[in-house]
N, C-alpha and C positions, 0 to 999 in steps of 0.2 A: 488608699489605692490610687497609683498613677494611673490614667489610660490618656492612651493616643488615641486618634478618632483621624482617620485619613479618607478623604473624595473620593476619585476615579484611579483605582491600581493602574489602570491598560496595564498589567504585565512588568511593572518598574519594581518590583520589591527590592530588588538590589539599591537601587537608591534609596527607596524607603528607610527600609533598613539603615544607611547608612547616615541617614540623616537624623533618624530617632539616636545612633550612638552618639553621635556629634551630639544633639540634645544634655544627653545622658551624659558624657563626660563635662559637660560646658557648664552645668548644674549642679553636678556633683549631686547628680540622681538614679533613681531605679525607675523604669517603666516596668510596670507589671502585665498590659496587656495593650496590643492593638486591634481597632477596630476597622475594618475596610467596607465601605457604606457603596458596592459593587464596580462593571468593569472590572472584576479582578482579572479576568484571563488568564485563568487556569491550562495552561497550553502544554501540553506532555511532550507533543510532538507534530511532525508534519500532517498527522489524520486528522488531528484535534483544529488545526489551523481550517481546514473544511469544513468545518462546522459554528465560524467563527464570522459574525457576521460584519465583518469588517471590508471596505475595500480592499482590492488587491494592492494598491502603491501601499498603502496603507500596514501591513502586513507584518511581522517582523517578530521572532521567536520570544525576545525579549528575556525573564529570567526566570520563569516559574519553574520550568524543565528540571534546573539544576537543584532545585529543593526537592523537585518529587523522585528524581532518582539517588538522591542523598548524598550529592556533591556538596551542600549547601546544608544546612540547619535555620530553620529559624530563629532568629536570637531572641522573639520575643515570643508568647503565644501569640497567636492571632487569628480572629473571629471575623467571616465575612457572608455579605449576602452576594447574589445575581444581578447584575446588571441587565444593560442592552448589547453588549458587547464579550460575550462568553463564550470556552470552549463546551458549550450547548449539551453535546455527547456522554461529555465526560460527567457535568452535572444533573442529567439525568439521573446517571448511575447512582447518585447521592442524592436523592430527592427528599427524602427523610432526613438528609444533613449525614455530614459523617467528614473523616481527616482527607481534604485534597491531597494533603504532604501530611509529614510529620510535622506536628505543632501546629498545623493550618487550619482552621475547621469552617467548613463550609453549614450554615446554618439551613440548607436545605432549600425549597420553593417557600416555604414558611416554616415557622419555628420560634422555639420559648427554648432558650435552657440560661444555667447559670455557670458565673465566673466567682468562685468562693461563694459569699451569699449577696452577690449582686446579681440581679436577674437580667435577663437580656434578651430583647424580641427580636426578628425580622423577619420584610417580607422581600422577596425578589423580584427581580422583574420591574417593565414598569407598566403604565395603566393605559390600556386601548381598549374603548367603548365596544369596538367592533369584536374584540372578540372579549370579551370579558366572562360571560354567561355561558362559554363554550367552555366543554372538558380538554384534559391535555389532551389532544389527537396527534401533534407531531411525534416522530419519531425518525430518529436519523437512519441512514444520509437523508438532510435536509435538503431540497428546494428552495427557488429562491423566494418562493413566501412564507415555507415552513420555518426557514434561518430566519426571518424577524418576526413572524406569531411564537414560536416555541418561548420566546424572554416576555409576553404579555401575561401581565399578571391575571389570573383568574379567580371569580367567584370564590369555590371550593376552596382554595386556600384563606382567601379573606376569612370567611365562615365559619375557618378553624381560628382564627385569631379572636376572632369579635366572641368568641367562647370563653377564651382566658377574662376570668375572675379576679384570681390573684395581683398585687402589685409590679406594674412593671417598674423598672429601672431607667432602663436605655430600650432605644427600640430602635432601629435602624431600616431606614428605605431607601431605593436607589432616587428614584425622581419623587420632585417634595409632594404633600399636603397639597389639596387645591383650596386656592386661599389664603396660605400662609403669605404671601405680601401683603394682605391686609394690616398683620401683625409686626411689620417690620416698617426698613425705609428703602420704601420701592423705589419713590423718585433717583436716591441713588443708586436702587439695582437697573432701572433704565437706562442711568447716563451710561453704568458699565456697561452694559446690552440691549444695546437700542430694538434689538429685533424681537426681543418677550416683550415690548410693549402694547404688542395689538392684543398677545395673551395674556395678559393681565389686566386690559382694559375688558377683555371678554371674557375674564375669571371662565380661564381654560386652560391657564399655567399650572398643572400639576394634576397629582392623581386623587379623584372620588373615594375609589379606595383606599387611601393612604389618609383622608380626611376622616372618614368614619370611625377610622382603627384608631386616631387622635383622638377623637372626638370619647370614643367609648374605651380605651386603657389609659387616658391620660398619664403617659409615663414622665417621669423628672425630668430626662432629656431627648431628644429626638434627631438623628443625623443623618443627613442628604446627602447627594452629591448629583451627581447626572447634569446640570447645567453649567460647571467650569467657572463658578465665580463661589466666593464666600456672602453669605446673608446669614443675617442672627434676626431671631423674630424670640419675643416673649407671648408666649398662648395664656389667658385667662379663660379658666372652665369654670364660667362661671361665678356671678360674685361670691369675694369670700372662699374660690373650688380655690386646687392646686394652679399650679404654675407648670408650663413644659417649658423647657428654656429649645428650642430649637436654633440648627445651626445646619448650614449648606455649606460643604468643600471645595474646593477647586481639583482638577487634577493633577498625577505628580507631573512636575517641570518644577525646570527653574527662574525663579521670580515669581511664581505661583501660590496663592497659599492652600497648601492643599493637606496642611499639617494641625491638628490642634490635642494640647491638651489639659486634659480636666483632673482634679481632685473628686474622688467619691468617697464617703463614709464607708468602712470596710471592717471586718472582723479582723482578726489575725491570720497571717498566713501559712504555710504558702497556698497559693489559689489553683485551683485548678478548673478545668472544665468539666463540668458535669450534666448530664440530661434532667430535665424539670418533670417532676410528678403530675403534676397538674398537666403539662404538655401532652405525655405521654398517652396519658386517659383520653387526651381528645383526639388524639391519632387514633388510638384505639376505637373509638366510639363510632367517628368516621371514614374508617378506611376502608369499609365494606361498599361505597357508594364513592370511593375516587374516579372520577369522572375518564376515560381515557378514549374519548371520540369526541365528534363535535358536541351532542347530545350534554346539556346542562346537567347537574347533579342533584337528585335526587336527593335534597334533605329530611322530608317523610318517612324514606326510609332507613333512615338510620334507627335501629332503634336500641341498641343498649343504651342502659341509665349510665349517665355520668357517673352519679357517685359511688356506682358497681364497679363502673372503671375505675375511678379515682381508688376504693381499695382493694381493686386487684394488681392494679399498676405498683401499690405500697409494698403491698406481699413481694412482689418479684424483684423490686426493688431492694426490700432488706434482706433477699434472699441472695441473689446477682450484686447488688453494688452501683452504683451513678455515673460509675466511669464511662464513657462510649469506648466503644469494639476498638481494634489498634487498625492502625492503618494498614492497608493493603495494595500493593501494586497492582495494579489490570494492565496495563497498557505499557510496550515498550516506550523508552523514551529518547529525547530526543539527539542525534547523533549531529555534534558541532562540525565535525571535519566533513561534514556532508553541504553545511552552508547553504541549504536548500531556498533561504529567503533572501540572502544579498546579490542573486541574481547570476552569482557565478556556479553555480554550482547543482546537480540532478539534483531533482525533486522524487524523493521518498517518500509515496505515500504507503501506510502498510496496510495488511491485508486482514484488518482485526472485524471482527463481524459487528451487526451495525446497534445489537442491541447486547449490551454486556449485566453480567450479573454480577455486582459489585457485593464481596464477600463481606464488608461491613453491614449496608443492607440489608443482605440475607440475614443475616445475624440478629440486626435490628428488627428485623419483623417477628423472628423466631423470639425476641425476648418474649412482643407481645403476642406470640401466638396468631398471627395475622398473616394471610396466603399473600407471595409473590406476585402482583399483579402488573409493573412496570413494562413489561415485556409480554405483555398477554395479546397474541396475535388476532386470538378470535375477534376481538375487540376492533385490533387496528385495520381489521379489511372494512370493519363498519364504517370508516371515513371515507375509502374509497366511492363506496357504493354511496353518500351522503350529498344530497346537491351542493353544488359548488359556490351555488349565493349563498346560505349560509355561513360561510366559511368569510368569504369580501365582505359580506356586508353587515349580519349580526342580529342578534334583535334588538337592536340600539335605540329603538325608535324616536322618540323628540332630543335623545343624546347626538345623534349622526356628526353633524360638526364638532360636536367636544371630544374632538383629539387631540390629547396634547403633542409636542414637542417627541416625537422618535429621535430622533439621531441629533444633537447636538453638535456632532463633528461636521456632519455633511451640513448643517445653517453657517456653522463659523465660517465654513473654506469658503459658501458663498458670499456671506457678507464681508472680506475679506478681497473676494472677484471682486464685488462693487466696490470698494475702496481704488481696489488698482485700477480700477476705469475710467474710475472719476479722475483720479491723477496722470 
């Protein structure tokens, strides 16, 4: 089995795309599947851009639009996580994972499923101390600290990872492992980016979370992106353990390498996506204690037996099928002769309400017989009423400093200014 494994989307699929054909015809090959390691920017439309925590210069519809209303097709399957840079709203709505477009599948805030019988994890988001221990509280329309805490990875979802047992395969994070330049050649990822040098000397460059989940699924490969350069590091777990081959993308442009692809050992085809048994069971097990205020999650009380889950999950499984639910439109999309973002033209925003029930989801809960809770308001006045240092500051305690790298765009343009000052 071919897979592509692509860095930072910001919204470029059309080039992607176009580059994996060019691949493909140039090789006189088949891709079977792409991987997008976040940054996708899933943007439907003008509302979605609202919820997108991106500068305004910055802005720009890009091409997702034209796949989710079905101008476009994707020519490849393709499997992605959450960035820092997300249409925030939309993926709510898909928290549990589910198709952003057709052929697209968004693998959730966390998630296990498989491609044929190759397994495939990830987590989204990336890792801030400060709020880490906190449940989801945001919900949109975001504010302007709710639009960069809503992409912080949290606890609860790690917790549901550090459960899987089973083999992984591939595992995919947005921003890396902390630590992983240990494993690699730092000195030349400084000369590329001089500005991770003080985080790397203060082993701060990456996420805790994202090291743990290495540390404990040891999967065959692992792929980054969030910092806009390529790094290859080899992980030994231990003498004698496996091997992760790890590997950090760049994002799409051109001259960039933000492209790579691998050969996996693979069954016969064709492949398809399907949801993990094992996954499944621990959504089930956990989903009664999804945290959704600032208030941390409660793993005490979780108390179904896994491997109660594990074969109830089996039953519904060979009863239903592995397929995930089909795609569903929620959201109008987005109108080009409107030109809302090149500056000449009215800004559309619509008048869609802030918290949507995305019919895949419903579905996906109904497999497991598990209540709707994303949208549970009782809950969400609890953050109001919630002091608001908890919220800035966290209970991070001797972690306070170790935060890594937020926004990689906004370092570049500045180190960038310094250049041009200097000259």
């Amino acid at each position: 089995m071919k897979i592509a494994i692509e860095g930072c989307m910001h919204g470029d699929l059309d080039n992607v795309y176009r580059t994996l054909k060019h691949i493909e015809e140039k090789a006189g090959t088949k891709i079977d599947l792409l991987l997008c390691c976040g940054d996708f920017q899933a943007v439907r439309n003008e509302t979605d851009m609202e919820s997108l925590n991106v500068p305004r210069k910055y802005r720009e519809m890009k091409s997702f639009w034209k796949y989710y209303s079905g101008e476009e097709v994707a020519p490849i399957p393709t499997i992605f996580i959450g960035g820092n840079h997300e249409a925030s709203n939309y993926l709510w709505e898909l928290y549990y994972g589910g198709w952003a477009a057709p052929n697209m599948y968004f693998m959730g805030y966390a998630g296990v499923l498989k491609f044929g019988n190759i397994r495939i994890g990830g987590l989204s988001g990336i890792y801030n101390a400060r709020h880490y221990k906190l449940g989801h509280f945001e919900r949109p329309p975001y504010n302007e600290s709710t639009i960069r805490s809503v992409y912080h990875v949290r606890e609860y979802d790690v917790h549901k990872l550090m459960q899987v047992e089973g083999p992984i395969d591939i595992f995919l994070s947005h921003d890396w492992p902390l630590g992983i330049t240990d494993c690699g050649n730092s000195k030349q990822l400084i000369r590329h980016k001089p500005f991770f040098e003080k985080e790397i000397q203060q082993r701060t460059l990456g996420s805790k979370a994202a090291a743990q989940l290495l540390e404990k699924l040891k999967p065959a490969y692992w792929f980054s992106a969030h910092l806009h350069c390529k790094f290859a590091a080899s992980v030994q777990h231990g003498e004698g353990g496996p091997i992760t081959k790890f590997l950090a993308l760049d994002k799409c442009m051109a001259g960039h390498r933000f492209l790579q692809i691998i050969d996996v050992e693979a069954g016969p085809g064709p492949y398809e996506i399907s949801y993990d048994e094992e996954w499944l069971a621990i959504t089930r097990k956990f989903n009664s204690i999804l945290p959704l205020t600032i208030k941390s999650a409660d793993f005490g009380a979780a108390q179904n037996d896994i491997h109660d889950c594990r074969n109830w999950v089996k039953r519904r499984l060979q009863a239903r099928g592995t397929r995930p639910f089909d795609f569903v439109r929620t959201a109008p999309c987005y109108d080009p002769s409107h030109r809302s973002f090149n500056g000449s033209a009215v800004n559309r925003i619509y008048a869609m309400p802030a918290l949507v029930r995305n019919p895949q989801t419903e579905s996906f809960l109904e497999l497991l017989e598990l209540p709707y809770l994303l949208d549970n308001t009782l809950e969400s006045t609890e953050v109001a009423e919630s002091p608001a240092s908890l919220i800035q500051q966290g209970p991070v305690g001797e972690d306070t400093e170790e935060i890594p790298i937020d926004d990689v765009d906004e370092l570049e343009e500045l180190a960038e200014d310094e250049v041009e000052n200097e000259d």
